[in-house]
C-alpha positions as CSV (number, residue, x, y, z in Angstrom):
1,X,-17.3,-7.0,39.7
2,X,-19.0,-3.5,37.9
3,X,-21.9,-3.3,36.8
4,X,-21.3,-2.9,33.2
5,X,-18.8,-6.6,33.7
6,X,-22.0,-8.3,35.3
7,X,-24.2,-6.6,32.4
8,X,-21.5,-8.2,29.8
9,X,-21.1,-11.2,31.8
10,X,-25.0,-11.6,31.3
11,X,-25.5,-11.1,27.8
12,X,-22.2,-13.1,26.9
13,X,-23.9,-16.2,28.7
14,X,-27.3,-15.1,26.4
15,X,-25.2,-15.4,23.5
16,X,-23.2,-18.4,24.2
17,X,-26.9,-20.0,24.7
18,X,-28.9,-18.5,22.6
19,X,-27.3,-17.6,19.8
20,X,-24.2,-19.8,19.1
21,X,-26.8,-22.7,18.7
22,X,-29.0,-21.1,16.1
23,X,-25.9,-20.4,14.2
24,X,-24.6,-24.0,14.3
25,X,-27.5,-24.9,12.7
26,X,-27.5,-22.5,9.9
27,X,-24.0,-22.8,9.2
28,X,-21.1,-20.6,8.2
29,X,-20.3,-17.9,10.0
30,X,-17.2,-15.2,9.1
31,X,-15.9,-13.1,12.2
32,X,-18.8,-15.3,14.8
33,X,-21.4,-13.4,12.3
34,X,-23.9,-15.4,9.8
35,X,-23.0,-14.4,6.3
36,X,-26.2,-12.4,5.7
37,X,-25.5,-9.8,8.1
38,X,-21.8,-9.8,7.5
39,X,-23.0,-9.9,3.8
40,X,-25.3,-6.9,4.8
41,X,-22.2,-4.7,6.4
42,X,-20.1,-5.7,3.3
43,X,-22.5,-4.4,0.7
44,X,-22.4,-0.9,2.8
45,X,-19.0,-1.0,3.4
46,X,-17.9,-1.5,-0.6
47,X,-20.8,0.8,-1.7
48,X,-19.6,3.3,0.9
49,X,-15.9,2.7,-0.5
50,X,-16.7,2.8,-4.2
51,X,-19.2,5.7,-4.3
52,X,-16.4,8.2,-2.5
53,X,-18.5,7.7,1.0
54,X,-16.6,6.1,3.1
55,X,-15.8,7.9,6.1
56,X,-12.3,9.1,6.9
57,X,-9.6,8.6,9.1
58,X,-9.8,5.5,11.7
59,X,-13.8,4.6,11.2
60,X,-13.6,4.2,7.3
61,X,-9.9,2.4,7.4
62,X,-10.9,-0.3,10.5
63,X,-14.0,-0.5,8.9
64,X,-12.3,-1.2,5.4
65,X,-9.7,-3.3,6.7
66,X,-11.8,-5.3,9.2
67,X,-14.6,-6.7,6.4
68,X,-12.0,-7.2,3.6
69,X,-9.2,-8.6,6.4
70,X,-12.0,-11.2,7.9
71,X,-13.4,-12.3,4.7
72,X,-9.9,-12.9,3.1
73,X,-9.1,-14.6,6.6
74,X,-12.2,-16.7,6.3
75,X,-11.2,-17.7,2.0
76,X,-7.7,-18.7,3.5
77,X,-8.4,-20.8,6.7
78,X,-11.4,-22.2,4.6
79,X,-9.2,-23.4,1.3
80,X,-7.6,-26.7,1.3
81,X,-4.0,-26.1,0.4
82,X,-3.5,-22.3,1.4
83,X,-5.4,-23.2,4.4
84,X,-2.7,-26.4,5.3
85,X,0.5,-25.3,3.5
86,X,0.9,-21.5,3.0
87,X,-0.1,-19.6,5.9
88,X,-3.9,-20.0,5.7
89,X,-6.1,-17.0,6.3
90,X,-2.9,-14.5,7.2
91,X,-1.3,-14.9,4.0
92,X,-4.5,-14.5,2.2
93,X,-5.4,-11.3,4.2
94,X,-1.5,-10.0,3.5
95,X,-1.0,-10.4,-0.2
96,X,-4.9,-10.6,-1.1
97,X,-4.6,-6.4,-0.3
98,X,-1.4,-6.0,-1.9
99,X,-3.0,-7.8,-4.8
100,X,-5.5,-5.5,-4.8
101,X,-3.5,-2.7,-4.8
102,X,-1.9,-3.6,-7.5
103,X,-4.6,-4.5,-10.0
104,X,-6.0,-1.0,-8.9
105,X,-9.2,-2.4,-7.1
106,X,-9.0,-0.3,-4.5
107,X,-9.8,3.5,-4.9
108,X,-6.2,5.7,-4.0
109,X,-8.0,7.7,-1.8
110,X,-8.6,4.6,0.3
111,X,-5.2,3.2,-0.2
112,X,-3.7,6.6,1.2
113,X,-6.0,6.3,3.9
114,X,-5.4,2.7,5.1
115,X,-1.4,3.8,4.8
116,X,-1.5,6.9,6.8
117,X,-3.9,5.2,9.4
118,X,-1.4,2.3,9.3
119,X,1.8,4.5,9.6
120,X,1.0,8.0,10.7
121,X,-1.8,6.9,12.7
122,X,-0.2,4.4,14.7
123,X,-2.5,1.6,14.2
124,X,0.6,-1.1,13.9
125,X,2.2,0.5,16.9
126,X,-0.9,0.2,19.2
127,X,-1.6,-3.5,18.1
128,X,2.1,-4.0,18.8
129,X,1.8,-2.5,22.3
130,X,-1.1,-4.5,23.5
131,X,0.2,-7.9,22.8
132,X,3.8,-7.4,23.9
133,X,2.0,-5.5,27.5
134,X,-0.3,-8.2,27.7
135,X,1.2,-11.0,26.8
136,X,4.4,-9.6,29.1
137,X,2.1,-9.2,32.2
138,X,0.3,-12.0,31.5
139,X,2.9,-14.2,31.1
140,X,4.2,-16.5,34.1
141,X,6.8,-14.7,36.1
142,X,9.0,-17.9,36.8
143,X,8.8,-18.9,32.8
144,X,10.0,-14.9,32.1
145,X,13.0,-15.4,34.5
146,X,13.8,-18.9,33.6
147,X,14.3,-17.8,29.7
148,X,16.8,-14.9,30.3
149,X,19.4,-14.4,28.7
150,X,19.0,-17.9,26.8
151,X,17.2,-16.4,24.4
152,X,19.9,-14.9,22.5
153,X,21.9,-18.2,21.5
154,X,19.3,-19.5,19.3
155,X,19.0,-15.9,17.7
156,X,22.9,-16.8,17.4
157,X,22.2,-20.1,15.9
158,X,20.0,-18.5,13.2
159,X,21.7,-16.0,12.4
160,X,25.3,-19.1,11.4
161,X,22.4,-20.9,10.2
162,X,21.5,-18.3,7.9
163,X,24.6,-17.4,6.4
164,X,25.6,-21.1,6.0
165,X,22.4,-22.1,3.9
166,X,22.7,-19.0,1.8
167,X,26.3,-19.4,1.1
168,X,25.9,-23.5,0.2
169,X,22.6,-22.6,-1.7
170,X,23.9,-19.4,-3.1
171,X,26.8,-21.1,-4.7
172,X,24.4,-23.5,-6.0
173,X,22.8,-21.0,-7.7
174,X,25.7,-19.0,-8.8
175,X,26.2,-16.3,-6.5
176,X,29.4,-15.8,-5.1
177,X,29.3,-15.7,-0.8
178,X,29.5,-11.7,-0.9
179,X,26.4,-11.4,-2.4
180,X,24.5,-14.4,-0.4
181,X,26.0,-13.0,2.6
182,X,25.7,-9.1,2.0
183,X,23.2,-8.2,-0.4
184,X,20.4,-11.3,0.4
185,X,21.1,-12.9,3.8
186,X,22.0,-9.8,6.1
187,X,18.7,-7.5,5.0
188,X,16.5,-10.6,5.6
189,X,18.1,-10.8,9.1
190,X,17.9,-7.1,9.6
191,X,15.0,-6.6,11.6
192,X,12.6,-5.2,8.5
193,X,12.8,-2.1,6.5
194,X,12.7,0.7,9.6
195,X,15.4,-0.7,11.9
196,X,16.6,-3.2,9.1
197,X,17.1,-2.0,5.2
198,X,17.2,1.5,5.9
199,X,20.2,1.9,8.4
200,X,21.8,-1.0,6.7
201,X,21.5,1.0,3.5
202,X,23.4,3.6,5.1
203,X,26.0,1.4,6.5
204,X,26.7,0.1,2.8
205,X,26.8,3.7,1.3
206,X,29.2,4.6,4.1
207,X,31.6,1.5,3.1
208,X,31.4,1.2,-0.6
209,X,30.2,4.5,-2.2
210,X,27.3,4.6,-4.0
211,X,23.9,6.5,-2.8
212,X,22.0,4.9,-0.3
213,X,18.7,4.4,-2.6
214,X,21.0,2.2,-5.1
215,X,21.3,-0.4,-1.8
216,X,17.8,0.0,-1.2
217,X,16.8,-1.0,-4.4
218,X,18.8,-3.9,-3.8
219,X,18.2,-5.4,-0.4
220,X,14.5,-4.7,-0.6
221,X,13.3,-7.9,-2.6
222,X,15.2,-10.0,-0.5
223,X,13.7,-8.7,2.5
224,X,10.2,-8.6,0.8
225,X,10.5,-12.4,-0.3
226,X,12.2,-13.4,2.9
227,X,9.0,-12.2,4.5
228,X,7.2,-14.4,2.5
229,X,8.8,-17.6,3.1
230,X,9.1,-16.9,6.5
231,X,5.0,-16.7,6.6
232,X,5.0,-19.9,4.5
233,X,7.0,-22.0,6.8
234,X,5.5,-20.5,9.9
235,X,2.4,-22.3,8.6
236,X,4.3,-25.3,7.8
237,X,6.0,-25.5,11.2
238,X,2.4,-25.3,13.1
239,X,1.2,-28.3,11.1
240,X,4.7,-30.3,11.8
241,X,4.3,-29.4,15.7
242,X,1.0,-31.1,14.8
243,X,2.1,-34.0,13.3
244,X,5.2,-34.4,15.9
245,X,3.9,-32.9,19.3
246,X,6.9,-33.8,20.8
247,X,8.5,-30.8,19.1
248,X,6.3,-28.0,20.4
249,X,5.1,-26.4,23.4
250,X,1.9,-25.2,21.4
251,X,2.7,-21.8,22.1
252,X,5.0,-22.3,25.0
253,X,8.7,-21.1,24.3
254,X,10.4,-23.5,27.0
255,X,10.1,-26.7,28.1
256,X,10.2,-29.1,31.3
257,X,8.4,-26.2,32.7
258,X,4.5,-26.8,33.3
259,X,1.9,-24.5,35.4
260,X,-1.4,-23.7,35.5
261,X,-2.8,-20.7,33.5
262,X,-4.8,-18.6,36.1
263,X,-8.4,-18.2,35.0
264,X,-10.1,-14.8,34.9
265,X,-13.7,-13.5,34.2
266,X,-13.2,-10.9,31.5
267,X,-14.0,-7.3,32.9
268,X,-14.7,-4.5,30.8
269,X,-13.0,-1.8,33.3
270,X,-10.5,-3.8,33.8
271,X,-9.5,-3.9,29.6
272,X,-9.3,-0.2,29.9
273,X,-7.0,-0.1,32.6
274,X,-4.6,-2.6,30.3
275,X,-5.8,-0.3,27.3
276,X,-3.9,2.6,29.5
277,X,-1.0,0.3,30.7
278,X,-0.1,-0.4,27.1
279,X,0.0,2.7,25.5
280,X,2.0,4.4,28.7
281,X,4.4,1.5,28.5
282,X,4.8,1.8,24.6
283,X,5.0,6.1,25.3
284,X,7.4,5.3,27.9
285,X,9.5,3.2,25.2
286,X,9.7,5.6,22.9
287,X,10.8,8.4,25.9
288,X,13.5,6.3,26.7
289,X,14.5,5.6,22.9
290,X,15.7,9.5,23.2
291,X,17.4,8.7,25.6
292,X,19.4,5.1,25.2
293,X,20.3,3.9,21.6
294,X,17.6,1.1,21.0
295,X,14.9,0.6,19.4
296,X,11.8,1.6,21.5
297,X,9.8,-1.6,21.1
298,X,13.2,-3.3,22.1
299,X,13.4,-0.6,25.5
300,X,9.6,-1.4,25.7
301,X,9.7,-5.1,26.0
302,X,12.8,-4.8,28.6
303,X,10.9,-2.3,31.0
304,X,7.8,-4.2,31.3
305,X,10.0,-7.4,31.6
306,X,11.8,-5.7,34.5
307,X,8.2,-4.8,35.7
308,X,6.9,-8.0,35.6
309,X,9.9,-10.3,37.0
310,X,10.4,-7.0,40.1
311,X,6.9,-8.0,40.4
312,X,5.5,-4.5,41.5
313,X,2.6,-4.0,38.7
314,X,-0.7,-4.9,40.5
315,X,-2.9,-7.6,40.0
316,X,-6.1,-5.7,38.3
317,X,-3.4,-4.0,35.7
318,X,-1.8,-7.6,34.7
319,X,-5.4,-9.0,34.1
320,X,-6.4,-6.0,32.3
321,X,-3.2,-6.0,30.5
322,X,-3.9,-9.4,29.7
323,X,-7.7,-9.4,28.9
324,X,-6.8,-6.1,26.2
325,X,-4.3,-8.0,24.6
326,X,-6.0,-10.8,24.0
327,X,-9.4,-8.8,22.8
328,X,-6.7,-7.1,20.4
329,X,-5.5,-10.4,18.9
330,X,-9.2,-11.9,18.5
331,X,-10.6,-9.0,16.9
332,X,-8.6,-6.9,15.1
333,X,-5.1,-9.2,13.5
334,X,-6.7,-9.8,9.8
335,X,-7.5,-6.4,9.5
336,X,-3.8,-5.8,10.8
337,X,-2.8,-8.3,8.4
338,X,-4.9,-6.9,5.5
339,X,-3.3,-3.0,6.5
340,X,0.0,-5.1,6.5
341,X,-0.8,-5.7,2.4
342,X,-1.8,-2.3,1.9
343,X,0.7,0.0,3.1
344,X,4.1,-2.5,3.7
345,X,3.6,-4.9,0.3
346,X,4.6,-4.2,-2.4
347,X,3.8,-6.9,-4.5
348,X,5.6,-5.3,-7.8
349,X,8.9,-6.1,-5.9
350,X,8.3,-9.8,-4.8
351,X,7.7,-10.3,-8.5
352,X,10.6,-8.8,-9.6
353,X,12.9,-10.5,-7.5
354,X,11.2,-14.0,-8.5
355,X,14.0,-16.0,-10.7
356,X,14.8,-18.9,-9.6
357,X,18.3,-19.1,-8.1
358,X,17.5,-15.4,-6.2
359,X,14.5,-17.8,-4.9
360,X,16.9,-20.5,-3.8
361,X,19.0,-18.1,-1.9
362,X,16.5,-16.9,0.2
363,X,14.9,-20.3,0.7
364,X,18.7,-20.9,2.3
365,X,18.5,-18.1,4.7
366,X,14.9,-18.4,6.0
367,X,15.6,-22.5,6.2
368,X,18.7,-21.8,7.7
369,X,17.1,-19.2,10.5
370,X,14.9,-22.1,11.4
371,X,17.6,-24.8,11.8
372,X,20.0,-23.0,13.8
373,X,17.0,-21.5,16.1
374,X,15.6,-24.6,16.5
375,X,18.9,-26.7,17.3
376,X,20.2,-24.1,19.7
377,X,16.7,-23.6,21.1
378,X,16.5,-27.4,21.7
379,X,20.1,-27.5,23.7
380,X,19.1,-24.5,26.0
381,X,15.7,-26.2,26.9
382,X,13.1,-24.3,24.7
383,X,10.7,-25.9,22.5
384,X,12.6,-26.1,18.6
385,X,9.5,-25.5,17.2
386,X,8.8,-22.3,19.5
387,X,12.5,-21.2,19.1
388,X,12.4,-21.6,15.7
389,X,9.4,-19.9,15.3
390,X,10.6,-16.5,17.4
391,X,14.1,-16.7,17.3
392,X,14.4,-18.0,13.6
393,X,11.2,-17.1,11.8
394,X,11.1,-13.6,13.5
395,X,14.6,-13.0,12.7
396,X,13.7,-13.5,9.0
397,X,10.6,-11.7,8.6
398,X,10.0,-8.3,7.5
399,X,10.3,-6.7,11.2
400,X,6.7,-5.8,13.5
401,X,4.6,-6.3,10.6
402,X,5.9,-9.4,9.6
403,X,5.9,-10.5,13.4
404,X,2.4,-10.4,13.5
405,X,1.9,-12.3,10.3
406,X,4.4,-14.8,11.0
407,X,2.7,-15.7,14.9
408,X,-0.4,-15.5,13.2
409,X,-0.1,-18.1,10.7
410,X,2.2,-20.0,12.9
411,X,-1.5,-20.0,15.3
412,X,1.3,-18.7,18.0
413,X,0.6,-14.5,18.6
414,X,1.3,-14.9,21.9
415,X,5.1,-14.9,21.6
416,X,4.8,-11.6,20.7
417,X,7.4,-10.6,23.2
418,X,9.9,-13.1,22.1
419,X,9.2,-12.5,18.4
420,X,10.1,-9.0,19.0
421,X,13.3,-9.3,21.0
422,X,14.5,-11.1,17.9
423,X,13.0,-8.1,15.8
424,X,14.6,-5.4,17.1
425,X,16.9,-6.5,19.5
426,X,18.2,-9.1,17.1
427,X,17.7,-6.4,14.2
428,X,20.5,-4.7,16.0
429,X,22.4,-7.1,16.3
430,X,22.7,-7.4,12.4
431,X,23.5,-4.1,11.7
432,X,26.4,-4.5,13.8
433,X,27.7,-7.2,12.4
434,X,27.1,-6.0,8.9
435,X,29.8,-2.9,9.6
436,X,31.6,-5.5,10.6
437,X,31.6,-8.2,8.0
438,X,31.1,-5.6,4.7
439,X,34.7,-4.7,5.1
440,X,36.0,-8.3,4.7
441,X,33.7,-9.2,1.5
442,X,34.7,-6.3,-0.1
């Protein structure tokens, strides 16, 4: 082991002795800090933000994101019903920025900040790339093989499952099954509004006339409300594994399949070797997205699935692969989650699209997406919870970011690889379908 491991190694053990005690005794704590100090590096942060002297760029967005991500975090997982029923300290985190955005709380400079660092700057895309390296790597090779190509009949089974609830619930409510099927049920299963809305927008224009921004205008809500029932139950399907255990793997995708998780002593050097092995595997995505017609993320997860199951990645790049992604997930998801609410939520379009029967429909599809996941996941072996959860729930959501909101309130972010098969992979799926299907419901 390096030095600088052995030095952190050392003061990790002071801390667990030392301090963790003291803090037990005095209480709460919000991100493993005692509220005064993270009281003290709130008041600088917000005085910082509100007297135009925040810093720039990464340091005053992370910073931003991380104390207002963390506190909403801590208000959600601390709060009775939120906490139990609606996604606990992720959805909190999600809309708690989006509501802020859209009282005006939040200075515009800041908001264009947090956007461009969260867009431009690639802050999604490296979270994304550590957890679906890491979790990859980490992940047991036999499990990886095992799954295969399995995977893709429960994404079948929610996709049927989707379209059936919508066009039962949808004729409830009074809309015929073209528009349960075309203008609310495909966008929610389109893989978010990148890979999802956008290119579907474009297939609809191409079909029926009309500019592209009219279909937009149109599939967005469902897509936006989709995202949040698909939060909501995500929640709601962690406390039923609780209740039933018998139903979940607790963050295992298959069952009948049990090992023993390797323990490692967490190495500094060795998180910057997986800190390098991501963002080359997530570069080396996006090369081969030139090349092959998939989504990069998609090309990403097969390569380092390839990798992993070939078993030619060394041993010190899989731990440090592992030990990154993990560091990633602990530290730095609410203020993800809270960037999430900034620059993808648009909380002026969830209200809009808040009647009731439009609220019905889309309860159909997400509901739906978990039945048929979690039906066809149980037949093939997986856990229905898990399969419901990835193959479902992460069919439903709005895409990466809603990926990462959905494991996290689900308490599952390390299916991250299986959540994004269903993303993008599953995405594409959709939009193939959707040039297929518009031409019938016209």
């Amino acid at each position: 082991m390096s030095q600088a491991a052995r030095e952190w190694n050392y003061e990790e053990e002071a801390y667990q002795q030392d301090v963790q005690p003291e803090t037990k005794k005095k209480g709460f704590t919000i991100f493993g800090i005692p509220v005064l100090w993270f009281s003290i590096f709130g008041v600088v942060t917000l005085i910082s933000l509100y007297s135009g002297s925040l810093p720039g760029g990464m340091i005053g967005s992370l910073l931003l994101m991380m104390i207002l991500g963390e506190l909403f975090g801590w208000i959600g997982d601390n709060t009775p019903i939120i906490k139990t029923f609606l996604g606990g300290g992720a959805i909190v985190a999600i809309f708690g920025a989006a509501f802020m955005v859209y009282m005006g709380w939040l200075p515009d400079s800041s908001v264009t900040t947090m956007t461009t660092f969260m867009k431009d700057g690639g802050f999604l895309s490296f979270y994304i790339a550590a957890l679906i390296t890491g979790s990859i790597l980490g992940m047991n090779r036999e499990i990886l093989m095992k799954v295969g190509l399995r995977y893709f009949l429960p994404i079948f089974g929610a996709i049927v499952g989707a379209a059936l609830m919508a066009g039962l619930l949808g004729a409830i409510a009074g809309f015929s099954i073209r528009d349960a099927v075309m203008v609310i049920t495909m966008p929610i299963m389109g893989g978010g509004m990148g890979a999802g809305a956008v290119p579907m927008s474009q297939i609809y224009s191409e079909i029926m006339g009309n500019d592209p921004s009219y279909y937009i205008s149109i599939l967005v809500p469902a897509l936006a409300l989709g995202n949040v029932f698909a939060i909501v139950l995500a929640s709601m399907l962690n406390l039923l594994g609780t209740k039933v255990p018998s139903l979940t793997g607790n963050g295992k995708l298959i069952s009948g399949f049990h090992y023993k998780e390797e323990q490692h002593t967490y190495d500094i050097q060795k998180m910057g070797i997986g800190l390098l092995a991501a963002i080359t595997f997530f570069t080396l995505g996006n090369l081969l997205g030139d090349i092959i017609p998939l989504h990069p993320y998609a090309l990403m997860i097969i390569v380092v699935a390839v990798a992993k199951i070939a078993d030619i990645i060394p041993q010190n790049i899989i731990q440090g692969a592992s030990q990154w992604y993990k560091f990633v997930a602990n530290n730095w998801t609410l203020a993800l989650l809270f960037g999430i609410g900034i620059a993808y939520t648009d909380l002026n379009t969830v209200l809009e699209a808040l009647t009731l029967p439009y609220i019905l429909t889309v309860f159909g599809v997400v509901s739906g997406a978990i039945l048929g996941a979690g039906l066809l996941g149980k037949l093939v072996g997986f856990y229905p919870i898990e399969s419901a959860i990835t193959a479902g729930l992460c069919m439903a959501n709005m895409g990466g970011t809603g990926d990462v909101a959905v494991l996290s309130a689900s308490r599952r972010m390390e299916l991250m690889p299986f959540a994004q098969i269903s993303s993008r992979l599953g995405g594409a799926l959709i939009l193939l379908l959707a040039g297929l299907i518009i031409p019938l419901l016209q």
